[in-house]
C-alpha positions in Angstrom: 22.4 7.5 -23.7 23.6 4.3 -22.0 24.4 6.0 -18.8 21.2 8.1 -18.9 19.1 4.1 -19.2 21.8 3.2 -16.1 20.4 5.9 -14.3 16.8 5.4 -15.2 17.0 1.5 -13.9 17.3 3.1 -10.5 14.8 5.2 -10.9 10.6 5.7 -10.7 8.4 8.1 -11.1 5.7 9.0 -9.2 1.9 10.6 -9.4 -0.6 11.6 -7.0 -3.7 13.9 -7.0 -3.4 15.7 -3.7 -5.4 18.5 -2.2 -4.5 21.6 -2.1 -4.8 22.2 2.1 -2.3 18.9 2.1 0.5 19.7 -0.9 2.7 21.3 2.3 2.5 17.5 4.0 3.1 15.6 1.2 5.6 18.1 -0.6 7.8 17.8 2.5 7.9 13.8 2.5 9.0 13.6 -1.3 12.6 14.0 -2.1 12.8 14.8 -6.2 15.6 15.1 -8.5 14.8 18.7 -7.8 11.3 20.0 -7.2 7.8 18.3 -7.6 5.7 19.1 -11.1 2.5 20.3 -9.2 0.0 20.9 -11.8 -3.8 22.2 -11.2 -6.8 19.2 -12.0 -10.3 20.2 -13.3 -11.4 20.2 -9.4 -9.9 23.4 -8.1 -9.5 21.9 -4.6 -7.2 19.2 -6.2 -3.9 19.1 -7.3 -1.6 16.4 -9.7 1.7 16.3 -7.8 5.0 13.9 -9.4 7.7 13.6 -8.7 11.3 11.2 -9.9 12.6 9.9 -7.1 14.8 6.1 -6.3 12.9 3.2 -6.4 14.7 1.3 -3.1 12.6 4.4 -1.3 9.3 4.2 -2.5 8.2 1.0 -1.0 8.4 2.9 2.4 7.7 6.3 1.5 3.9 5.5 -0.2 2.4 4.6 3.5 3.6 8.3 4.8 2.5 10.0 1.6 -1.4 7.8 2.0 -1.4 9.4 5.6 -0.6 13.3 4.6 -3.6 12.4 2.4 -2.2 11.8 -1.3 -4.6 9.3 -3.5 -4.1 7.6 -6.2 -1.1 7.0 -5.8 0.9 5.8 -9.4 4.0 4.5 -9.6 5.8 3.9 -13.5 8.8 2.7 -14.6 11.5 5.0 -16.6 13.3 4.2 -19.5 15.5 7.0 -19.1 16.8 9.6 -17.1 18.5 12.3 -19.1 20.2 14.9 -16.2 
């Protein structure tokens, strides 16, 4: 449990609605752990996309993901990361 808090220290997660003509763009920018959750929203045009991914990245990597038209962008802490 220690290492898996270690790893989470490093870590962040990340949300975004995205729609569904843009997941390809934004998918592509996003480097996960493995794949992006995509789940469907009420709006049938939208989609909830997130992701883990290292926080030293995200700082940069929010501007790219604002232009292939993610919004709302959420960014959360983790506690920990159990691989």
């Amino acid at each position: 449990m220690l290492h898996s808090a270690l790893l989470a220290e490093q870590k962040v997660g990340l949300k975004m609605n995205v729609k569904k003509m843009d997941l390809d763009k934004v998918v592509s920018i996003l480097s996960a752990m493995h794949t992006p959750t995509i789940s469907n929203l009420t709006d049938p045009d939208w989609l909830d996309v997130e992701v883990i991914m290292d926080e030293k990245v995200v700082r940069n990597l929010i501007p790219s993901l604002k232009r292939a038209g993610a919004t709302g962008i959420v960014e959360y802490p983790l506690s920990k990361v159990i691989p």
